[in-house]
TIMI-2910 file (N, C-alpha, C, CB; in pm, 1 decimal, decimal comma, always signed):
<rs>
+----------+----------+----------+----------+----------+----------+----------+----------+----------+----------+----------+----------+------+
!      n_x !      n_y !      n_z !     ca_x !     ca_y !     ca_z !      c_x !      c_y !      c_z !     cb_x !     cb_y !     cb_z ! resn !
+----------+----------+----------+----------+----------+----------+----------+----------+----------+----------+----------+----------+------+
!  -8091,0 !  +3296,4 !  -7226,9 !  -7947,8 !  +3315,9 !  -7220,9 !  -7904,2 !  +3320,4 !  -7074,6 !  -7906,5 !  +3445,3 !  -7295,4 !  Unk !
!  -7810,8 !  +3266,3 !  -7053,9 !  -7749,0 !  +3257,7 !  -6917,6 !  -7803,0 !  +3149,3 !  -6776,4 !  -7763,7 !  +3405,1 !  -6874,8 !  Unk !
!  -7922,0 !  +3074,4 !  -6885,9 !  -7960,3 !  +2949,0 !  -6810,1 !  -7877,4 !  +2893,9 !  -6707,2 !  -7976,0 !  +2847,9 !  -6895,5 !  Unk !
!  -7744,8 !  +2847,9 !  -6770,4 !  -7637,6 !  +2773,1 !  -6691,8 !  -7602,2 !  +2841,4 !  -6576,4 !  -7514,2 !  +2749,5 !  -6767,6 !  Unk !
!  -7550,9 !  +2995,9 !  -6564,4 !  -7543,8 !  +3074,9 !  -6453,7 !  -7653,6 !  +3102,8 !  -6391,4 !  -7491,0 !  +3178,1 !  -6476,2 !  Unk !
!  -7771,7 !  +3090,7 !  -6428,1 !  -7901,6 !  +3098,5 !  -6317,3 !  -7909,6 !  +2966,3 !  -6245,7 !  -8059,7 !  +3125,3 !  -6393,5 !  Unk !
!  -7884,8 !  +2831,0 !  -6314,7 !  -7966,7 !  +2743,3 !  -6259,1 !  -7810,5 !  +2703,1 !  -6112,0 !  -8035,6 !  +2594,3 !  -6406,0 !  Unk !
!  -7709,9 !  +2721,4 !  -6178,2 !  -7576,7 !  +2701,2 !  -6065,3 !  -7593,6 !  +2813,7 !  -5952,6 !  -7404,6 !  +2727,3 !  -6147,4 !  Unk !
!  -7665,0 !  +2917,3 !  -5943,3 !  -7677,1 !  +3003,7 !  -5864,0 !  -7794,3 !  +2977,8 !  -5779,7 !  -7675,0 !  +3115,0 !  -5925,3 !  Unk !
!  -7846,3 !  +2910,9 !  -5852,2 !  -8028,8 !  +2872,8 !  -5751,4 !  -7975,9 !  +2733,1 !  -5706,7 !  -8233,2 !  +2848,2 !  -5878,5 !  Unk !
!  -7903,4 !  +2643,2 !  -5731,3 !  -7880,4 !  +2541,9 !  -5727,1 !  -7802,0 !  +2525,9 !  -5564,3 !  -7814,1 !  +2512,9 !  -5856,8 !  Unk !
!  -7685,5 !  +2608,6 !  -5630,4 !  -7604,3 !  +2631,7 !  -5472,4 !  -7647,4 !  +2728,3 !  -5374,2 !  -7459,2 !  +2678,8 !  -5487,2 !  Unk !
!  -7762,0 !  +2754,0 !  -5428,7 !  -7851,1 !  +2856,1 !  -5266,5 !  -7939,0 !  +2709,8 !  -5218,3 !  -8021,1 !  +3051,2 !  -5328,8 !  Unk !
!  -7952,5 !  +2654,0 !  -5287,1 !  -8080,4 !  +2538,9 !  -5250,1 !  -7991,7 !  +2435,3 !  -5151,5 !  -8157,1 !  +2436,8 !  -5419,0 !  Unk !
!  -7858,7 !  +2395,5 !  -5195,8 !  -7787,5 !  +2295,8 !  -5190,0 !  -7786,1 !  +2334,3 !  -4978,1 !  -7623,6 !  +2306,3 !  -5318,0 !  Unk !
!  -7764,6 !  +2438,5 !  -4987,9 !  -7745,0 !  +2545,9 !  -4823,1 !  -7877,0 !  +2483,2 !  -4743,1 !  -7772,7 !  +2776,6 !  -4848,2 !  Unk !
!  -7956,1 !  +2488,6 !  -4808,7 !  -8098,9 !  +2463,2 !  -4762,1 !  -8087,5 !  +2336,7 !  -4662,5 !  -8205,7 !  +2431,2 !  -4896,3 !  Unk !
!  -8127,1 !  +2316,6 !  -4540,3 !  -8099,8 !  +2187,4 !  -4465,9 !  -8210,9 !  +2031,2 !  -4542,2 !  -8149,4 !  +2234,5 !  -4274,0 !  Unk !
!  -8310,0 !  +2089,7 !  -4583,8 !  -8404,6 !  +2033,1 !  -4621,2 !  -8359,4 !  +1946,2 !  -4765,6 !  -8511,6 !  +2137,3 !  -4627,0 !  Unk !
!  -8275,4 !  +2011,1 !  -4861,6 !  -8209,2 !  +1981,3 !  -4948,2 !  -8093,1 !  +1937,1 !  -4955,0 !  -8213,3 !  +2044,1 !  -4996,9 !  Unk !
!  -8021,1 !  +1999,9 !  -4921,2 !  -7856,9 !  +1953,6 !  -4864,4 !  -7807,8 !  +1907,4 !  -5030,8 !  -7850,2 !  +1777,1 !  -4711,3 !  Unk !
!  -7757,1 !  +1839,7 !  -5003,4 !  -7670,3 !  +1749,5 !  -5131,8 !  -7765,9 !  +1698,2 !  -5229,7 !  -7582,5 !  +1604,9 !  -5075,5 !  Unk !
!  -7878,7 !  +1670,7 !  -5234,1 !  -7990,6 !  +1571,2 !  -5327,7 !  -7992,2 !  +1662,2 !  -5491,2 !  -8197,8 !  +1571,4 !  -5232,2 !  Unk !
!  -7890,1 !  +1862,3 !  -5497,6 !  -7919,4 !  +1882,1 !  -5658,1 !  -7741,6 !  +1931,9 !  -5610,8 !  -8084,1 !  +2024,6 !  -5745,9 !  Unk !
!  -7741,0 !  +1853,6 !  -5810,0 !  -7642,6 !  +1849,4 !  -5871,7 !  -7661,1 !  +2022,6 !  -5860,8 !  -7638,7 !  +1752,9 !  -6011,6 !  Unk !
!  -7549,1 !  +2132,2 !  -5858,6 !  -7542,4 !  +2260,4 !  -5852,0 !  -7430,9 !  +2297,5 !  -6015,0 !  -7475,8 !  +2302,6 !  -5678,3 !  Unk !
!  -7471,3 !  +2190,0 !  -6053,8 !  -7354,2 !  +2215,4 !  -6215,7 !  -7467,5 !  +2164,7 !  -6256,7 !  -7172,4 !  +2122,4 !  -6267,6 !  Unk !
!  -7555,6 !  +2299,8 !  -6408,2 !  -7635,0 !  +2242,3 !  -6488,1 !  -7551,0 !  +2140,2 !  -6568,2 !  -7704,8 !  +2341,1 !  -6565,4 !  Unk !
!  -7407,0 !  +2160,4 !  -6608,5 !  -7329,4 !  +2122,2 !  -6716,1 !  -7277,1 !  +2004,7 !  -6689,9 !  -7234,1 !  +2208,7 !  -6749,8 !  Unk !
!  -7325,4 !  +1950,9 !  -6562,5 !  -7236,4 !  +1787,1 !  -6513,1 !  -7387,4 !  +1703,9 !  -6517,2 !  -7132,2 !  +1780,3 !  -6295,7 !  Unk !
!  -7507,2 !  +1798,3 !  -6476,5 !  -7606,7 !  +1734,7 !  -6446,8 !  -7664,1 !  +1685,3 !  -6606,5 !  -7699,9 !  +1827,7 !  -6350,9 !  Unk !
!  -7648,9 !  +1750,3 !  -6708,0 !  -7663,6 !  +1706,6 !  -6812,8 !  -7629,5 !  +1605,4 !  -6932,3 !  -7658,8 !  +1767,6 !  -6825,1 !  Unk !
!  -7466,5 !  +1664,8 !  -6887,8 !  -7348,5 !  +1523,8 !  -6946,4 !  -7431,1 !  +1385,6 !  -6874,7 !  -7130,8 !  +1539,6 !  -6855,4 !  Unk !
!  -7416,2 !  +1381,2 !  -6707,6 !  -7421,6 !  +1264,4 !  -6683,1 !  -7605,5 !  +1184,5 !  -6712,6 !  -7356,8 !  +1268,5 !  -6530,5 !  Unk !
!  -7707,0 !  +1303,4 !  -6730,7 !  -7840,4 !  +1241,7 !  -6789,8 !  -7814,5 !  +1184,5 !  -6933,9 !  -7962,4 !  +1358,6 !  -6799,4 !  Unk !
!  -7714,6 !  +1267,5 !  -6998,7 !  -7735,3 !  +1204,7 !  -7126,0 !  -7668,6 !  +1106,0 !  -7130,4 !  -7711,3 !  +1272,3 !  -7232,3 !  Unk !
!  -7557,7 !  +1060,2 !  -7082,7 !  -7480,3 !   +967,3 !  -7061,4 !  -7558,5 !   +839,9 !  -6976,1 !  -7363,6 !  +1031,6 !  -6995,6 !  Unk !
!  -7684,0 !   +843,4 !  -6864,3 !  -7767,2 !   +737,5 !  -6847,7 !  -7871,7 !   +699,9 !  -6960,4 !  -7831,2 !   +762,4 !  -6731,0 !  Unk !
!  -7854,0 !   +789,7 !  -7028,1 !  -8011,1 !   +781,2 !  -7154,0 !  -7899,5 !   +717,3 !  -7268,6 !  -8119,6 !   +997,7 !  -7227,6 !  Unk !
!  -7797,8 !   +684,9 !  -7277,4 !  -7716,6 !   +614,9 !  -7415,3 !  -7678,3 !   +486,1 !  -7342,5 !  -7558,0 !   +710,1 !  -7487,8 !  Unk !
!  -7636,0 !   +450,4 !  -7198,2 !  -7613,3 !   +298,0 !  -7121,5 !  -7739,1 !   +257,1 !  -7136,6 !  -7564,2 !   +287,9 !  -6952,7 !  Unk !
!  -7904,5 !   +315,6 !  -7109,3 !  -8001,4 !   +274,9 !  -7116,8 !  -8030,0 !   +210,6 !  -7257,3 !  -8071,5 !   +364,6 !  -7074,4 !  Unk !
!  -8019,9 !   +312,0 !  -7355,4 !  -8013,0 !   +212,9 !  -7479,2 !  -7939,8 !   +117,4 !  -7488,1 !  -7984,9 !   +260,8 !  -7583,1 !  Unk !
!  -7800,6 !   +119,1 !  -7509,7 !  -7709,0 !     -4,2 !  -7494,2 !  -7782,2 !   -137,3 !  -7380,8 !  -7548,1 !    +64,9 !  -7423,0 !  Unk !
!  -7851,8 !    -97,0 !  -7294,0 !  -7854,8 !   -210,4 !  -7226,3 !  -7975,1 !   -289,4 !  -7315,3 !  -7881,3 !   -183,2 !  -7061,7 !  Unk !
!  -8039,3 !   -192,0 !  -7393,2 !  -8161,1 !   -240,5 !  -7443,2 !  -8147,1 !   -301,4 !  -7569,7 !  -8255,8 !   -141,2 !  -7450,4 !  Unk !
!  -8052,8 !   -255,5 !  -7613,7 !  -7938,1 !   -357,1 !  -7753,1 !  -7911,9 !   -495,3 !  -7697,4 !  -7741,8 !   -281,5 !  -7785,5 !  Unk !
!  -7835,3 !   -460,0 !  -7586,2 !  -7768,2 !   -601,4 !  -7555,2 !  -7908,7 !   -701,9 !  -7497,4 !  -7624,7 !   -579,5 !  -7413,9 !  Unk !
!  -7944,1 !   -655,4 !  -7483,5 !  -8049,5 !   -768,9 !  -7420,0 !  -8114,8 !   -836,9 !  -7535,4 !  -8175,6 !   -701,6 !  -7320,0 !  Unk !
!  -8156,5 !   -758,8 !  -7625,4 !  -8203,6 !   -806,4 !  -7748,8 !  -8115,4 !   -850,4 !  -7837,1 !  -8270,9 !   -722,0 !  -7807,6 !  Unk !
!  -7961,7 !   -833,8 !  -7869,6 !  -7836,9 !   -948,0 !  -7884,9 !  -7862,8 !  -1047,6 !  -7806,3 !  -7690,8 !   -904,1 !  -7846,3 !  Unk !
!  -7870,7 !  -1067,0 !  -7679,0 !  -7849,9 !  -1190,9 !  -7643,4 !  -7985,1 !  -1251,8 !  -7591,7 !  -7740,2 !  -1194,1 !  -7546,1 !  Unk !
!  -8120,8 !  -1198,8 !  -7625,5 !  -8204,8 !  -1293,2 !  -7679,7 !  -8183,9 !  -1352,1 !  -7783,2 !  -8302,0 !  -1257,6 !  -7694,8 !  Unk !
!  -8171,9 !  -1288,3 !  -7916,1 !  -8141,3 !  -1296,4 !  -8068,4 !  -8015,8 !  -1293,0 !  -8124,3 !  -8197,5 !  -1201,3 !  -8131,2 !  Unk !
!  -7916,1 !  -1359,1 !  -8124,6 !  -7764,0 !  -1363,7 !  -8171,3 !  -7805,1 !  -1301,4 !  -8279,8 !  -7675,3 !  -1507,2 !  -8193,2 !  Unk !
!  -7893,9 !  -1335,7 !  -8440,9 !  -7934,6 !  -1225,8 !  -8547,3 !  -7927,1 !  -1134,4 !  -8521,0 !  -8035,2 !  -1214,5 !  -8595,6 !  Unk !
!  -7973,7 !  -1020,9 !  -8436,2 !  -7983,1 !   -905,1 !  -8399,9 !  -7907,4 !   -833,1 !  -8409,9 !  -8007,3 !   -893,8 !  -8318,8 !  Unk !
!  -7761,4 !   -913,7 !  -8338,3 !  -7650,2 !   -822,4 !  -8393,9 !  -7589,9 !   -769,1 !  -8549,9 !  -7553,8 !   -881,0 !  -8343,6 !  Unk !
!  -7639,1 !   -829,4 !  -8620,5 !  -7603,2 !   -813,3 !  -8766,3 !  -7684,7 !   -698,5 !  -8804,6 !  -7632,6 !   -943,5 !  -8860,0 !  Unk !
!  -7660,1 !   -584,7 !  -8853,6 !  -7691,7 !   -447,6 !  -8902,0 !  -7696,4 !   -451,5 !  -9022,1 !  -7610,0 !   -346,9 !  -8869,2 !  Unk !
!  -7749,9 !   -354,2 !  -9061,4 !  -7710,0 !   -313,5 !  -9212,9 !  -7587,7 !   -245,5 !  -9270,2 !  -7799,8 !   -232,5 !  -9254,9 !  Unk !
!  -7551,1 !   -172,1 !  -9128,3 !  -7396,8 !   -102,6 !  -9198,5 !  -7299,2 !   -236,0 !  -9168,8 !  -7319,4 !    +75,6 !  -9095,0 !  Unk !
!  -7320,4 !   -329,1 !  -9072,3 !  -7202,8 !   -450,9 !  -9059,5 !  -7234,2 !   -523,2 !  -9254,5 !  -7262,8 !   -612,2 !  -8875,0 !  Unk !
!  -7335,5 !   -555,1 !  -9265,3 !  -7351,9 !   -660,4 !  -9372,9 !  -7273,8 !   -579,9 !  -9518,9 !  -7543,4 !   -700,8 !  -9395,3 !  Unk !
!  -7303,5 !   -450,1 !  -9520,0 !  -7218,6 !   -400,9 !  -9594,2 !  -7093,0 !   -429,7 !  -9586,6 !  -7228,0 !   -299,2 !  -9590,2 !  Unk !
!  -7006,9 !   -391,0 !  -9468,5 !  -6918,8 !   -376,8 !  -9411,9 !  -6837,5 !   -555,4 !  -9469,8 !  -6966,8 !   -328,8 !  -9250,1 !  Unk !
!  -6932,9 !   -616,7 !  -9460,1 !  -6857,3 !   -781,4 !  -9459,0 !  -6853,9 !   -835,0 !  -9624,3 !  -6975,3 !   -918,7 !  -9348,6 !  Unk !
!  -6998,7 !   -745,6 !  -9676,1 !  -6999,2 !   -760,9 !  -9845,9 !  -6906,3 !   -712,8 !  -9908,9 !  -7103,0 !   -703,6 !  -9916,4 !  Unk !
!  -6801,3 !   -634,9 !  -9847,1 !  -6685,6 !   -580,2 !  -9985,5 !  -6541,1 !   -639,1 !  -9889,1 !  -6681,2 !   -335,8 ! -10030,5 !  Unk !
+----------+----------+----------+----------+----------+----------+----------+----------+----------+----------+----------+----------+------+
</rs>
């Protein structure tokens, strides 16, 4: 409990540090949004590449439904 207020408190003592400076995000809560947000473009990029090896590819099972009624 209180992860988020420990790690923003160690974060912005570190950030002071000359050795460190700017290199940590000091918001667990931005540093997380924006990991999870590279880990869902990473998939997408890994969709699209395999769309546009395979035009098939794009066709799903919820689209084929979707086009059957």
């Amino acid at each position: 409990m209180g992860a988020t207020r420990y790690y923003n408190d160690l974060a912005s003592y570190a950030a002071q540090l000359p050795i460190i400076g700017n290199k940590v995000n000091a918001d667990l809560t931005d540093h997380v949004a924006r990991a999870a947000l590279d880990g869902l473009f990473m998939k997408l990029a890994v969709q699209e590449k395999l769309i546009r090896n395979n035009p098939a590819a794009r066709i799903s099972d919820i689209l084929k439904q979707l086009w059957s009624k």
